[in-house]
N, C-alpha and C positions, 0 to 999 in steps of 0.2 A: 311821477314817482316810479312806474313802473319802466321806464327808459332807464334812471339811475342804477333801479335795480339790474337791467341786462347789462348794461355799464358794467358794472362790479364783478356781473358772473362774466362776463367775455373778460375783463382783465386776471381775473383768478385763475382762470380758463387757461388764460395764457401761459402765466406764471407756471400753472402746474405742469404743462406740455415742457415748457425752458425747462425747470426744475430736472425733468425726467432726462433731458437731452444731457444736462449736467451730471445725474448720476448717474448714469452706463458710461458716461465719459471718467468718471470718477472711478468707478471701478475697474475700466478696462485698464484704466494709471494702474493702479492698486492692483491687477492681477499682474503687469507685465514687471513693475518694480519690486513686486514680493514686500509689501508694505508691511500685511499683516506677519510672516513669516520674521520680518527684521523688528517685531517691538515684542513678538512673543521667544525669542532667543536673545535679546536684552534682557527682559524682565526674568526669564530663568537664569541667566549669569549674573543678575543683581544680586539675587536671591540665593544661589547655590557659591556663595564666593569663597568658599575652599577649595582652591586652583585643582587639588588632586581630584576632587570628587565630583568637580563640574566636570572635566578633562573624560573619567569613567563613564560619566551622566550620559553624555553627548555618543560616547565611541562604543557603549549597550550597542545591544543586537536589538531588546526593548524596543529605545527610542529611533534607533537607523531604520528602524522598518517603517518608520512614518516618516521617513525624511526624504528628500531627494538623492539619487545614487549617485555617488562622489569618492572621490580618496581621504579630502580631508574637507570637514562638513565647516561650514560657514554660516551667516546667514540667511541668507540667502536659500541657503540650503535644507531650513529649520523645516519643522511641520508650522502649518498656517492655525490647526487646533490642535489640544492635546487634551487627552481625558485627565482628571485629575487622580484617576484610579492609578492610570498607567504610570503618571508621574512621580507621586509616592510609590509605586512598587521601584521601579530605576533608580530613583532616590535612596533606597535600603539599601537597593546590590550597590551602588555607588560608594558607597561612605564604608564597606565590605569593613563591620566589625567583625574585633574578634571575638572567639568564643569565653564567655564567662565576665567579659565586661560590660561595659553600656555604650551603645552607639556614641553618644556626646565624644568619650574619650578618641576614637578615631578619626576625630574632626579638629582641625587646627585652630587656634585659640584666637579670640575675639572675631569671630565672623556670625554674621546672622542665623547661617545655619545651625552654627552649633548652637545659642541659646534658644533656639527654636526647638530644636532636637532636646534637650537639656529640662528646658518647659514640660517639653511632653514625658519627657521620662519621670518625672518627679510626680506624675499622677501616678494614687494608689495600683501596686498590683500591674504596672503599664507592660503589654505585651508587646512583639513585634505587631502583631492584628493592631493594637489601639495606635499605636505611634505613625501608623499608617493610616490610618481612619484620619489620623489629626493632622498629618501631611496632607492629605487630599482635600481637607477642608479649607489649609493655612493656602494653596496652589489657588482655590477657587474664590478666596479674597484676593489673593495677587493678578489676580485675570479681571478681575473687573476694576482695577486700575489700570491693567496694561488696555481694555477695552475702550478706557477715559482717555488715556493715550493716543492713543489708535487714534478715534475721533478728534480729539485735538488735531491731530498732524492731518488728518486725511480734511477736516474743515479749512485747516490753510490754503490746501493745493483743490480743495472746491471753490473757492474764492479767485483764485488764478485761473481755474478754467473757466467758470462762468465769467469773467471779465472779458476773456478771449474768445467765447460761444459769443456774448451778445453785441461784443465789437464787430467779429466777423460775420454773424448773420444780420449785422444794424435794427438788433431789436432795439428798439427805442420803445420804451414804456409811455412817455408823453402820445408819440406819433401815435401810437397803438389806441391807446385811448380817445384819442381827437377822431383817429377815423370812424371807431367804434362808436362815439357823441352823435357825429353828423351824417353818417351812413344808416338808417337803420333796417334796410335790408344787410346789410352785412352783421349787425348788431342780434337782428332775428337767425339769420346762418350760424353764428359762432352760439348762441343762446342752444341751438339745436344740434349741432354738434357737440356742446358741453352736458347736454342730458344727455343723447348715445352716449357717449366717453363713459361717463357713469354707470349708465345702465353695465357696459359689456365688461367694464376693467371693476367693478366695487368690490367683487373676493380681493383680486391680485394684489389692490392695492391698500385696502385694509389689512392685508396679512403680511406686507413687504416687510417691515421693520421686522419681523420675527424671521423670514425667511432668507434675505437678500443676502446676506452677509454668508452664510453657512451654504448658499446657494453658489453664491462665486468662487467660494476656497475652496468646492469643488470640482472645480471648469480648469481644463487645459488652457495654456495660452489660445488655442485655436480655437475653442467652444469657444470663451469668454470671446474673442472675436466676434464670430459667429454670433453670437448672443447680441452684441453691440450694433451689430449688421441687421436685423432685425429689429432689434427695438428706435433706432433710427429711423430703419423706415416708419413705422408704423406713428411713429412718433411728430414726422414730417410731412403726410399724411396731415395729420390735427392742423401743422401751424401753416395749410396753405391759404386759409382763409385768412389770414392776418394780412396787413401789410409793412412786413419786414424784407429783408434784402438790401443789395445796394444799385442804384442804378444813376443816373448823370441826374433825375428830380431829387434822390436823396440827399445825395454831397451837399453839408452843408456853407451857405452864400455866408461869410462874413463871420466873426472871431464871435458875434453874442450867437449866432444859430448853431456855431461849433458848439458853445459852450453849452447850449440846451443838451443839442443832443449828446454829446457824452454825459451828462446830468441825467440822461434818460437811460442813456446804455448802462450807468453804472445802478439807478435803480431796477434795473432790471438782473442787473449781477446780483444783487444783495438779494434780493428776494429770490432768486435761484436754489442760494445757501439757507434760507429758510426746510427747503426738502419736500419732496411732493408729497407725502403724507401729510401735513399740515396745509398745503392748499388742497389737497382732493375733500379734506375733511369742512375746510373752508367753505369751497362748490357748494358740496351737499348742506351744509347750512342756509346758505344763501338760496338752494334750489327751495326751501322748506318755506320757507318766505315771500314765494310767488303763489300767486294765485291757480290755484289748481296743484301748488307744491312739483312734483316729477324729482329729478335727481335721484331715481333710480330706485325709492321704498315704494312711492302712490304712483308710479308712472301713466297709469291708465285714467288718470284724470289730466296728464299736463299734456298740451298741446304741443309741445314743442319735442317728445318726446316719439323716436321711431317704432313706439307700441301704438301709439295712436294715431301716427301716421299711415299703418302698416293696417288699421281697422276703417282707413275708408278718407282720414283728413287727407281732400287736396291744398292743403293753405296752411298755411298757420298764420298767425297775427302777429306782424311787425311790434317793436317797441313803440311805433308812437302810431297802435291802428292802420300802419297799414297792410296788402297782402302778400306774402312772401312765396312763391312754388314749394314745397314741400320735396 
């Protein structure tokens, strides 16, 4: 029972290492092709589609100060966020009513902005203050569909890369597991390595989803590198205990051993796209369920963990009894 269970945590183990390797690879796409950038100046010309007042929107001193420095601003050239405060204020100067009328009338007929505008003006008493207040609110529905978006496109082109990660590293999930069954010194290595992992990354990667996204649309091309370049390493590092790569044992002998292994390589794509916060969170499940628990809350009871190693264990205990160097 307790073999399956290391089982499970070296394969989870794994997943979550590929996973990481697929997002920095995901992002570094995403910062060099200005992804975020090109679905949040769509989503503001969907929105703003009175040619004059998008045209002013865009060529504001406002919005140019959060853009990239250009002659004529593109996509490319968008900001990657935008406050919704800043939006509707640009938005007002934009549509540059005149005095004594109501914004609506300066906006050209049948466009979404103007019944938007029009909406809001038809609330009691409506001042330039409210109609603004109600444009920053209407901006911050539109971003979390352009957000859906986003996600949408950027899940495509994670599917493409991890396809091409675990072809060219010959992760094969089958192989993976097979050795991880029959080896169980290596089963006790990766079991001990998956509790460190936990132990030292549980903040980062508990808090990524909040952070990661606002983290990158701040990074230069060259940091986001840099970034990439590190988290590689560290990340390559994890998967040398595995047995992946290719060598002349790998290649496989005959059209069914092909077809395993890409059967293997492509589960290991899919579960890539699953995201490492759902296998970290995985791990630490599974860790809860061994005896003595570890994965990073009870560490000082799990043997397998570098706090208890670091109090005096020289060994630890293989998955099936026997003794491993610590």
């Amino acid at each position: 029972m307790l073999s399956a269970l290391d089982l499970m945590i070296g394969l989870v183990f794994f997943f979550l290492l590929m996973s990481l390797l697929c997002m920095i690879t995901n992002e570094l796409i995403a910062q060099f092709l200005r992804f975020r950038s090109k679905t949040l100046f769509a989503e503001i010309n969907r929105i703003l589609d009175d040619k004059a007042v998008q045209d002013r929107f865009w060529k504001s001193g406002l919005i140019r100060s959060y853009c990239r420095p250009c002659a004529d601003l593109s996509a490319s050239d968008a900001p990657e966020y935008l406050n919704a405060g800043i939006f509707a204020s640009a938005v007002i100067r934009a549509i540059n009513g005149e005095d004594g009328k109501p914004l609506s009338a300066s906006i050209s007929k049948d466009s979404i902005l103007k019944d938007v505008i029009t909406e809001l003006e038809t609330t009691a008493d409506a001042t330039i203050a409210d109609i603004e207040a109600g444009l920053s609110t209407w901006f911050e529905t539109i971003m979390t569909r352009a957000e859906a978006l986003y996600r949408k496109n950027l899940q495509i082109v994670s599917l493409a890369v991890a396809l091409i990660i675990a072809a060219a590293a010959n992760a094969d999930t089958f192989a993976v597991a097979k050795a991880l069954w029959v080896d169980a010194g290596l089963r006790a290595q990766v079991v001990s390595a998956a509790s460190d992992y936990i132990e030292e990354n549980a903040a980062a990667l508990t808090s990524a989803g909040e952070t990661a996204d606002q983290d990158a649309a701040d990074q230069t091309p060259a940091e986001a590198f840099a970034a990439f370049e590190a988290g590689l390493a560290e990340i390559n590092d994890g998967l040398r205990s595995f047995p992946i790569g290719w060598d002349a044992d790998s290649v496989p002998k005959g059209w069914l051993d092909g077809a395993a292994t890409a059967l293997g390589l492509f589960v290991t794509a899919l579960a890539m796209t699953l995201g490492a916060p759902f296998w970290f969170d995985l791990l630490r499940s599974l860790f809860r369920l061994r005896p003595g628990r570890g994965g990073g809350e009870d560490s000082a009871g799990n043997p397998f963990s570098r706090r208890a190693r670091e109090n005096g264990s020289d060994t630890v205990e293989g998955g099936n009894g026997g003794k491993v160097a610590a």
